[in-house]
GUGUFI-443063 format. One record per atom (N, C-alpha, C): x, z, y; residue in one letter; atom name; residue number from 1. Coordinates in Angstrom, 2 decimals. Atoms other than C-alpha are relative to their C-alpha. Example, Ala and Ser with C-alpha at 12.3 -4.5 7.8 and 13.67 -1.06 7.14 Angstrom:
GUGUFI-443063
+---------+---------+---------+------+------+------+
|       X |       Z |       Y | resn | name | resi |
+---------+---------+---------+------+------+------+
|    0.89 |    0.00 |   -1.19 |    A |    N |    1 |
|   12.30 |    7.80 |   -4.50 |    A |   CA |    1 |
|    0.90 |    0.00 |    1.20 |    A |    C |    1 |
|   -0.82 |   -0.06 |   -1.19 |    S |    N |    2 |
|   13.67 |    7.14 |   -1.06 |    S |   CA |    2 |
|   -0.77 |    0.73 |    1.09 |    S |    C |    2 |
+---------+---------+---------+------+------+------+
END
This chain:
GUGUFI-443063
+---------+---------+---------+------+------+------+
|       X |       Z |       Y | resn | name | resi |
+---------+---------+---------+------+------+------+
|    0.84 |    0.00 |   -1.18 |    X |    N |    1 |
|    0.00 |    0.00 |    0.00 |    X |   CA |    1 |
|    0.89 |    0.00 |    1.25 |    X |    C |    1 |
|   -0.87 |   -0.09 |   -0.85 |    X |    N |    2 |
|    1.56 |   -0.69 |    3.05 |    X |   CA |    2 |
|   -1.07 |    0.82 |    1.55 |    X |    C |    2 |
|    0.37 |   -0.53 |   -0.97 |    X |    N |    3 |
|    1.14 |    1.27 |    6.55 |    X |   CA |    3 |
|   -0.67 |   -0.87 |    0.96 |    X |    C |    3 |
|    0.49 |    0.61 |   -1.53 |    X |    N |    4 |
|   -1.07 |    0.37 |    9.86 |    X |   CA |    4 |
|    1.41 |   -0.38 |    0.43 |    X |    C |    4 |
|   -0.56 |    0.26 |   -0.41 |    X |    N |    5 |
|    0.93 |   -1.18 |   11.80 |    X |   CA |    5 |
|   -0.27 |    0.54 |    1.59 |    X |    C |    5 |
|    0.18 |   -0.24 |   -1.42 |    X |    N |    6 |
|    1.74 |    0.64 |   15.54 |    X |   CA |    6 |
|    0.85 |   -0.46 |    0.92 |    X |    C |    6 |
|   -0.74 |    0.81 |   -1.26 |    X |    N |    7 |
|    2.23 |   -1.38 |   18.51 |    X |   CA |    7 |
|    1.31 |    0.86 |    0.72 |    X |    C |    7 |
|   -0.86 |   -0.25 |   -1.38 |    X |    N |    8 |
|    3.14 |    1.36 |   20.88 |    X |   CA |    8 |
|    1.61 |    0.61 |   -1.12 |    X |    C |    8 |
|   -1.17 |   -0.72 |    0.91 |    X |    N |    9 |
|    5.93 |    2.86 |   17.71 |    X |   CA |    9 |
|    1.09 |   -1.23 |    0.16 |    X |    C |    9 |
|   -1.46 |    0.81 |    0.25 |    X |    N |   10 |
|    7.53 |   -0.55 |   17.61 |    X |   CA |   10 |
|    0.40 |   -0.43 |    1.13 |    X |    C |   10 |
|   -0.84 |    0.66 |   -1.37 |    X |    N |   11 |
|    8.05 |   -1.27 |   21.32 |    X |   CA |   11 |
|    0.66 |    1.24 |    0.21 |    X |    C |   11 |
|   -0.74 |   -1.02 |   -0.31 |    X |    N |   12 |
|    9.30 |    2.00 |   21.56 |    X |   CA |   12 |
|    1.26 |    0.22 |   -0.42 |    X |    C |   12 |
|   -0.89 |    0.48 |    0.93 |    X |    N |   13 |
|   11.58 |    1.48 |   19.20 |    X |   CA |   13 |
|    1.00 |   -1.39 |    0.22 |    X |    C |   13 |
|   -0.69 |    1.27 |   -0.36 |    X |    N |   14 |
|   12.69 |   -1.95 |   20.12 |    X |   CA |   14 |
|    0.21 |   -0.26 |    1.55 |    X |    C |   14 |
|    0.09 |    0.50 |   -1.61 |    X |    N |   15 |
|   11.54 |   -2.14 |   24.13 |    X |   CA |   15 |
|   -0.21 |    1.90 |    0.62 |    X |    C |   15 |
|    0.16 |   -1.12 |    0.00 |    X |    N |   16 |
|   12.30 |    1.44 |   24.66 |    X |   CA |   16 |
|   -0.51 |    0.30 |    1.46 |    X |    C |   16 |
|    0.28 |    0.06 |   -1.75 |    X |    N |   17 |
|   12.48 |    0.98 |   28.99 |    X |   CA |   17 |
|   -1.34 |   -0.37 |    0.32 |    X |    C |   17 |
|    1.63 |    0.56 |   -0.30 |    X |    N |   18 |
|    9.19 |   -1.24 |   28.84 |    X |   CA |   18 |
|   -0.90 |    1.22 |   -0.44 |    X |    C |   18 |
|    0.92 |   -1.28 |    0.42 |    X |    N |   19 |
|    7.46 |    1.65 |   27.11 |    X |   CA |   19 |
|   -0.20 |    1.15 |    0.85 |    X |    C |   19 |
|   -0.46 |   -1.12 |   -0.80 |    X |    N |   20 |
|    8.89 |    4.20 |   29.46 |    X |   CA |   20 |
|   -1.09 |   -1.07 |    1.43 |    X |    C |   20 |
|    0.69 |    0.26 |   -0.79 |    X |    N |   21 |
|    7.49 |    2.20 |   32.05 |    X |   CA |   21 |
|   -1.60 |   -0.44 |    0.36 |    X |    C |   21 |
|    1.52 |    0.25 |    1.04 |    X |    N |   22 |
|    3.98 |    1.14 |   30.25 |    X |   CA |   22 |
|   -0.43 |    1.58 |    0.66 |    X |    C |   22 |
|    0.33 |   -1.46 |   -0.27 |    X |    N |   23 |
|    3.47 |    5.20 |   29.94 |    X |   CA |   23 |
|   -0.22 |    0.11 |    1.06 |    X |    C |   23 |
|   -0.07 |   -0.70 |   -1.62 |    X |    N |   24 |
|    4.36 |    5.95 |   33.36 |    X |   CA |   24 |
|   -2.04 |   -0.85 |    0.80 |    X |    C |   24 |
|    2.02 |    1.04 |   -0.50 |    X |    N |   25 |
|    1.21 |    2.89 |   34.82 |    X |   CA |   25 |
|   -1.16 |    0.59 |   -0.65 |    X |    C |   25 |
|    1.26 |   -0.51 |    0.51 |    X |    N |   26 |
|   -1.09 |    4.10 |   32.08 |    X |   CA |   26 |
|   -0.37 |    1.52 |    0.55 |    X |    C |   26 |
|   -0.01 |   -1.59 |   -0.49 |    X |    N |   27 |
|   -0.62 |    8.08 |   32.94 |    X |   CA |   27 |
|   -0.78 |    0.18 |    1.31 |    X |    C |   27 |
|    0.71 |    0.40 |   -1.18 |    X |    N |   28 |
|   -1.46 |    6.88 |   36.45 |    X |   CA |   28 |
|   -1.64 |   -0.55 |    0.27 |    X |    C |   28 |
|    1.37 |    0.58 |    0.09 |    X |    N |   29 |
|   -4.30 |    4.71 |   36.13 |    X |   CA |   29 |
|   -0.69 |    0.78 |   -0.01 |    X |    C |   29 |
|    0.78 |   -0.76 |    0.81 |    X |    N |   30 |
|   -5.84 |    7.04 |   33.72 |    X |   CA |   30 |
|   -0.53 |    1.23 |    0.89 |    X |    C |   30 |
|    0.10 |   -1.50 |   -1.04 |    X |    N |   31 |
|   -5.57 |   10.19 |   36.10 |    X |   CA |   31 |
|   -1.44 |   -0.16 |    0.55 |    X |    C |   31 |
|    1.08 |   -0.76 |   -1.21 |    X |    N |   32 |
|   -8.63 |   11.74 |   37.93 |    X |   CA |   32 |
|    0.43 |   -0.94 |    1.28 |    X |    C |   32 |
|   -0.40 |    0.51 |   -1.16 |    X |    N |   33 |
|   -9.16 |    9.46 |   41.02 |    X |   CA |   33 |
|   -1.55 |   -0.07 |    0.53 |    X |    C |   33 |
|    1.26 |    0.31 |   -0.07 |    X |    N |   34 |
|  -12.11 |    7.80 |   42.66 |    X |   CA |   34 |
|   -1.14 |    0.30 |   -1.36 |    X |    C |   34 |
|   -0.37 |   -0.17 |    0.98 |    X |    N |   35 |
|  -13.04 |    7.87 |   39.22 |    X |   CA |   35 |
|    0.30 |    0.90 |   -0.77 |    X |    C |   35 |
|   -0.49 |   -0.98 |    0.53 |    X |    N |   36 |
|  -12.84 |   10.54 |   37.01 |    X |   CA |   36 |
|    0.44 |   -0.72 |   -1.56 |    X |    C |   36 |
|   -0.62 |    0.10 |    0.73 |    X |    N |   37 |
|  -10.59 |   10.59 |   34.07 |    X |   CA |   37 |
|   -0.93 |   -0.47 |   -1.46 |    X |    C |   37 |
|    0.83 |    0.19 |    1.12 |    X |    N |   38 |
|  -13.39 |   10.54 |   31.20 |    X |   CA |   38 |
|   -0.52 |   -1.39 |    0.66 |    X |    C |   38 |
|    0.85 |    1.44 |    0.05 |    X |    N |   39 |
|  -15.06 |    7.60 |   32.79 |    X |   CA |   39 |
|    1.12 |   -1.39 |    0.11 |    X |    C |   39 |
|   -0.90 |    0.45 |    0.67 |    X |    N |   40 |
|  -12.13 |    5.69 |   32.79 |    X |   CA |   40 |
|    0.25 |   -0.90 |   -1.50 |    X |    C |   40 |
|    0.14 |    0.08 |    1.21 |    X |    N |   41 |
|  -12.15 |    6.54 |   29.39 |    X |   CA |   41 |
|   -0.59 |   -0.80 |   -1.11 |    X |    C |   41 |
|    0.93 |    0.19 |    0.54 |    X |    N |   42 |
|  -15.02 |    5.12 |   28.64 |    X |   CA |   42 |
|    0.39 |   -1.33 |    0.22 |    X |    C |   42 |
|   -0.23 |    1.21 |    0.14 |    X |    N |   43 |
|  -14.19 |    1.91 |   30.15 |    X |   CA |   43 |
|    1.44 |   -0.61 |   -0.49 |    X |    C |   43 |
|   -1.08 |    0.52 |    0.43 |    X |    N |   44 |
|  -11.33 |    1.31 |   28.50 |    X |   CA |   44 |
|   -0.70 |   -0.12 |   -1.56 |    X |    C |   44 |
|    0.30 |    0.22 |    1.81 |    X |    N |   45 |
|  -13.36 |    1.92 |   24.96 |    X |   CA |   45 |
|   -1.13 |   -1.56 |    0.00 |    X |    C |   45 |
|    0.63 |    1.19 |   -0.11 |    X |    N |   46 |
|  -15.89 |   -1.10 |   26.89 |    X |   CA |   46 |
|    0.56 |   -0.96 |   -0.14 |    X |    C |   46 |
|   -0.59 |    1.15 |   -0.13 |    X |    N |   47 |
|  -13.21 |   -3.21 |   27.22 |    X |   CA |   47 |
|    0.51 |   -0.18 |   -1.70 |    X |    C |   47 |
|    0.10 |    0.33 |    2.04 |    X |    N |   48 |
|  -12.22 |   -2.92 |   23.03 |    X |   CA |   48 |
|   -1.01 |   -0.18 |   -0.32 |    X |    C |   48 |
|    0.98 |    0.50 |    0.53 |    X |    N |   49 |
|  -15.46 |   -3.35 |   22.21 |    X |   CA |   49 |
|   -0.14 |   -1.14 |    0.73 |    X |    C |   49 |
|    0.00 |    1.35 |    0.13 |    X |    N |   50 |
|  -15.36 |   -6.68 |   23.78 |    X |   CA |   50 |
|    0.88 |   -0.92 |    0.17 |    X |    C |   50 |
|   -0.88 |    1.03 |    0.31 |    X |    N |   51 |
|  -12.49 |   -7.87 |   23.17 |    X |   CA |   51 |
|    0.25 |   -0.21 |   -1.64 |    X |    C |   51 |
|   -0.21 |    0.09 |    1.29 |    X |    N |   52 |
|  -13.08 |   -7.03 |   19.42 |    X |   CA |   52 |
|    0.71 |    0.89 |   -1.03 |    X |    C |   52 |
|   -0.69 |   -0.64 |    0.46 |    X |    N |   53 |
|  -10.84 |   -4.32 |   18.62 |    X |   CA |   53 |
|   -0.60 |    1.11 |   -0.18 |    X |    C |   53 |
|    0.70 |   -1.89 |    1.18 |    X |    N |   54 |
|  -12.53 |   -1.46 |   16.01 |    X |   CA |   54 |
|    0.74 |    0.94 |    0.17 |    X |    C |   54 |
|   -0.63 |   -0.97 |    0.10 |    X |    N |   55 |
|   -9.88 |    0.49 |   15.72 |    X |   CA |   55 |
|    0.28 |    0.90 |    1.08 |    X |    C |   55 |
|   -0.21 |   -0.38 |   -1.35 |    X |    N |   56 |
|   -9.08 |    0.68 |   19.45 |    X |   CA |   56 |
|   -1.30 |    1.12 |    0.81 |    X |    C |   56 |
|    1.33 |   -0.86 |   -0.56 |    X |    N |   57 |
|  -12.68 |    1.63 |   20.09 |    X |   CA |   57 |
|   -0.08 |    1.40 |   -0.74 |    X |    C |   57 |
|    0.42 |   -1.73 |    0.91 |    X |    N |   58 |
|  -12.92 |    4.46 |   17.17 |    X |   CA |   58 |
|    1.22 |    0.57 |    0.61 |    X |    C |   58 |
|   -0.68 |   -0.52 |   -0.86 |    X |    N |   59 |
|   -9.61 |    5.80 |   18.76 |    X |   CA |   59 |
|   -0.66 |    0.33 |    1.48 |    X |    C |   59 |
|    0.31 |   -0.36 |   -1.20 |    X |    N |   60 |
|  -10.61 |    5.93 |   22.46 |    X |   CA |   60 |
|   -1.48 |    0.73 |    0.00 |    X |    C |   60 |
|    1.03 |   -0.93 |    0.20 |    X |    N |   61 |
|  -14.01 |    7.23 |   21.46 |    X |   CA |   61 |
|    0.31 |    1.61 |   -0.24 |    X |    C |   61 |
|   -0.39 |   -1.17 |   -0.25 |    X |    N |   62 |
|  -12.31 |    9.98 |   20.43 |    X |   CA |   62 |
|    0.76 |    0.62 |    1.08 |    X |    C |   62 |
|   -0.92 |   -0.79 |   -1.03 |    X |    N |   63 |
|  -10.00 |   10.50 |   23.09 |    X |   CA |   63 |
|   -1.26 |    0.39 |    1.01 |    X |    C |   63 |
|    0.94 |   -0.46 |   -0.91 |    X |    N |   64 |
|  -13.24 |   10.36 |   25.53 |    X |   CA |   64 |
|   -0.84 |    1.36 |   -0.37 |    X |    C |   64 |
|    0.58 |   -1.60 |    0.43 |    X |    N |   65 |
|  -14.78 |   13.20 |   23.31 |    X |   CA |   65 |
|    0.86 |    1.05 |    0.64 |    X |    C |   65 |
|   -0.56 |   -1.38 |    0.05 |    X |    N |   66 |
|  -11.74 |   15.39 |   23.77 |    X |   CA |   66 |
|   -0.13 |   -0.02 |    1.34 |    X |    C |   66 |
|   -0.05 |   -0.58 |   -1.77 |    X |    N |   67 |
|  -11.98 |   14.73 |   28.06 |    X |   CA |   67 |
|   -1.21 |    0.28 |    0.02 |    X |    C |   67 |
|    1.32 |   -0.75 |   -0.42 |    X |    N |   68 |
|  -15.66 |   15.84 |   27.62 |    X |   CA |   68 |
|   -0.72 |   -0.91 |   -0.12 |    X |    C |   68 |
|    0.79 |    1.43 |   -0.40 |    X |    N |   69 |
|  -17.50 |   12.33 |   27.36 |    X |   CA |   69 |
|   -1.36 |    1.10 |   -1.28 |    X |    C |   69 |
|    1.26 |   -0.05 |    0.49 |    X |    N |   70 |
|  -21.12 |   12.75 |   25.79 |    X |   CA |   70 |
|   -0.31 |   -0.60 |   -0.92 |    X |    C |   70 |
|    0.18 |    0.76 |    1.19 |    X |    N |   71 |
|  -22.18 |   11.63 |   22.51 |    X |   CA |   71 |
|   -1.53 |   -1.02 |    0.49 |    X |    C |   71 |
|    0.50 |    0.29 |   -0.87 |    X |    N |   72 |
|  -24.78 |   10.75 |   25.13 |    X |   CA |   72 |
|    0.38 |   -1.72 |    0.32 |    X |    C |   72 |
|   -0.83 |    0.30 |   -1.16 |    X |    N |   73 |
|  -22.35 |    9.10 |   27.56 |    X |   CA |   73 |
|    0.89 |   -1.32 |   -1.00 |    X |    C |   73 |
|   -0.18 |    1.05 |    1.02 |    X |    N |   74 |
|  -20.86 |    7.30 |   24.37 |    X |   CA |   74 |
|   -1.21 |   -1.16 |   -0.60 |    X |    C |   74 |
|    1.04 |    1.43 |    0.23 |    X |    N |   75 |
|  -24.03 |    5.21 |   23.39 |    X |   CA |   75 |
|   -0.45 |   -0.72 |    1.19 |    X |    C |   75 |
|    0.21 |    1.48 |   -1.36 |    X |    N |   76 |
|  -24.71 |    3.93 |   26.72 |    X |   CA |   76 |
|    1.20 |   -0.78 |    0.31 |    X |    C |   76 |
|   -0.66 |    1.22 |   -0.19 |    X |    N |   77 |
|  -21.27 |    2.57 |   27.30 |    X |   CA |   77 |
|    0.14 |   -0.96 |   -1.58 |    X |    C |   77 |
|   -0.24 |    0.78 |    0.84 |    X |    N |   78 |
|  -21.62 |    1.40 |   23.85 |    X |   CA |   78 |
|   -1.50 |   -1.33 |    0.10 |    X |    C |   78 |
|    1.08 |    0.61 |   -0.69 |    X |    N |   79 |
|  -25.02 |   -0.33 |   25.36 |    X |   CA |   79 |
|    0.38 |   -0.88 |    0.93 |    X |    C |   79 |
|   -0.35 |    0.86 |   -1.00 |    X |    N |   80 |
|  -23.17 |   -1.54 |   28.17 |    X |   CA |   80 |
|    0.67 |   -1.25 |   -0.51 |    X |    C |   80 |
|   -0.88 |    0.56 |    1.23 |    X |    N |   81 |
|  -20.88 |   -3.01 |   25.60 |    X |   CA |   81 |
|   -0.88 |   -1.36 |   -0.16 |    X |    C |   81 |
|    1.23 |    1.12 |    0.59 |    X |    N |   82 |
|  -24.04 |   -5.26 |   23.95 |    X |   CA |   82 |
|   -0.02 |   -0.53 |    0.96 |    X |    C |   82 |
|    0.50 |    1.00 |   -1.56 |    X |    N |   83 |
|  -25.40 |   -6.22 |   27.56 |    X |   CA |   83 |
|    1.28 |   -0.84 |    0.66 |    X |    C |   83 |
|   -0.95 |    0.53 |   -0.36 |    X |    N |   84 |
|  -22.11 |   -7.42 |   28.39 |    X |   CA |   84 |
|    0.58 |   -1.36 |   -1.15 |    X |    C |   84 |
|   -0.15 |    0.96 |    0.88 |    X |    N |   85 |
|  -21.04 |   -8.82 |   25.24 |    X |   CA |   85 |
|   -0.61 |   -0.86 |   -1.02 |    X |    C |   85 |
|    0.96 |    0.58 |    0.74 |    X |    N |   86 |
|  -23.83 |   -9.30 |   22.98 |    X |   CA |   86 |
|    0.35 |    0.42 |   -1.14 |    X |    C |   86 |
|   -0.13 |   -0.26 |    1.31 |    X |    N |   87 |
|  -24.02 |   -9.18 |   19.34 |    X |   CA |   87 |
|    1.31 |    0.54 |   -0.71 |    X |    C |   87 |
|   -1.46 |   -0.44 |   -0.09 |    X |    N |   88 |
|  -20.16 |   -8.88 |   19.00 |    X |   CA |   88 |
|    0.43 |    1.48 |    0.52 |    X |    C |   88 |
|   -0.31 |   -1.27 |   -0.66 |    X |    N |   89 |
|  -19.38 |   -6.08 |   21.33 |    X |   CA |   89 |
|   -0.83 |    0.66 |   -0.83 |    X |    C |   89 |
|    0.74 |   -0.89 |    0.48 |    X |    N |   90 |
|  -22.21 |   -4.19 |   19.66 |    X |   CA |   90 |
|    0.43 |    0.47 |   -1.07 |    X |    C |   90 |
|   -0.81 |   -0.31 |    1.10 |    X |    N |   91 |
|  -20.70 |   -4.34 |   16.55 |    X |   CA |   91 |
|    1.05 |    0.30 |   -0.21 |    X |    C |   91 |
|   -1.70 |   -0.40 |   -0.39 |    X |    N |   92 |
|  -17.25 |   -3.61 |   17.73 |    X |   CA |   92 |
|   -0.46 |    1.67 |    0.15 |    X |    C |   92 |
|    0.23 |   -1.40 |   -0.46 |    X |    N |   93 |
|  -18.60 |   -0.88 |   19.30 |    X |   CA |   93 |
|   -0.86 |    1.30 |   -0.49 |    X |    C |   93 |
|    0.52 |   -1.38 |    0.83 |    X |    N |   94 |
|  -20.43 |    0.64 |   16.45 |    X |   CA |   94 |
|    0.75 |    1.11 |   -0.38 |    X |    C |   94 |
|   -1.30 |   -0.99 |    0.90 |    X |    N |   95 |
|  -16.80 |    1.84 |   15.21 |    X |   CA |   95 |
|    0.34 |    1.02 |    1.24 |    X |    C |   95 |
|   -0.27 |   -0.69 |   -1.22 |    X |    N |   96 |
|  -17.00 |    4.28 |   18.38 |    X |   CA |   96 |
|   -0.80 |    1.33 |   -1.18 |    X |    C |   96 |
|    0.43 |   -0.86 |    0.88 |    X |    N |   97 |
|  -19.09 |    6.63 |   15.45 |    X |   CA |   97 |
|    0.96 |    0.10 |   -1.11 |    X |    C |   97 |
|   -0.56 |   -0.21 |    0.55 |    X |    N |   98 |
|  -16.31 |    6.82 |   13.46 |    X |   CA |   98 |
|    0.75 |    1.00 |    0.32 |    X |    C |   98 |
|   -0.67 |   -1.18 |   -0.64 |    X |    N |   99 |
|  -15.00 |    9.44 |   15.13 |    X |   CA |   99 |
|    0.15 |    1.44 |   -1.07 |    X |    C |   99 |
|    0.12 |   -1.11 |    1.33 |    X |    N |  100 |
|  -16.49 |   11.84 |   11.94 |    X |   CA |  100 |
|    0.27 |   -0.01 |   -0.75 |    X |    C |  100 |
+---------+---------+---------+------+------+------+
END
């Protein structure tokens, strides 16, 4: 059986400076601003669910749980998800319940 494969392990590993500097932008972004940090959150799990990425979404679903997001607050952006993307996103964004 072989392992997942992790992006951010092998640029770190190979593009150690780009990573260092990646971190630093994301840390930022992410922060409490206009904007609070969980909602953010959330749109970053909108944007995997339509670009297609499951895994990305069941990850960031959880991370939005641990800043406080709503199991709530999770089915509407997974709503926003559909209305945006349609049939696709929806289904991307079922793997946002994988969290259990």
């Amino acid at each position: 059986m072989t392992s997942q494969f992790n992006w951010n392990t092998a640029l770190q590993e190979n593009m150690p400076q780009l990573m260092k500097n990646v971190s630093e932008l994301r840390k930022g972004i992410a922060a409490d601003g206009a904007l609070p940090a969980k909602t953010k959150i959330l749109m970053t799990m909108l944007g995997d669910a339509l670009l297609g990425h499951a895994d990305g979404v069941a990850n960031i679903a959880r991370q939005a749980m641990a800043a406080g997001a709503s199991e709530e607050e999770i089915k509407e952006t997974i709503e926003v998800a559909f209305l945006m993307g349609g049939l696709p996103a929806l289904v991307t964004g079922a793997n946002a319940f994988r969290t259990r």
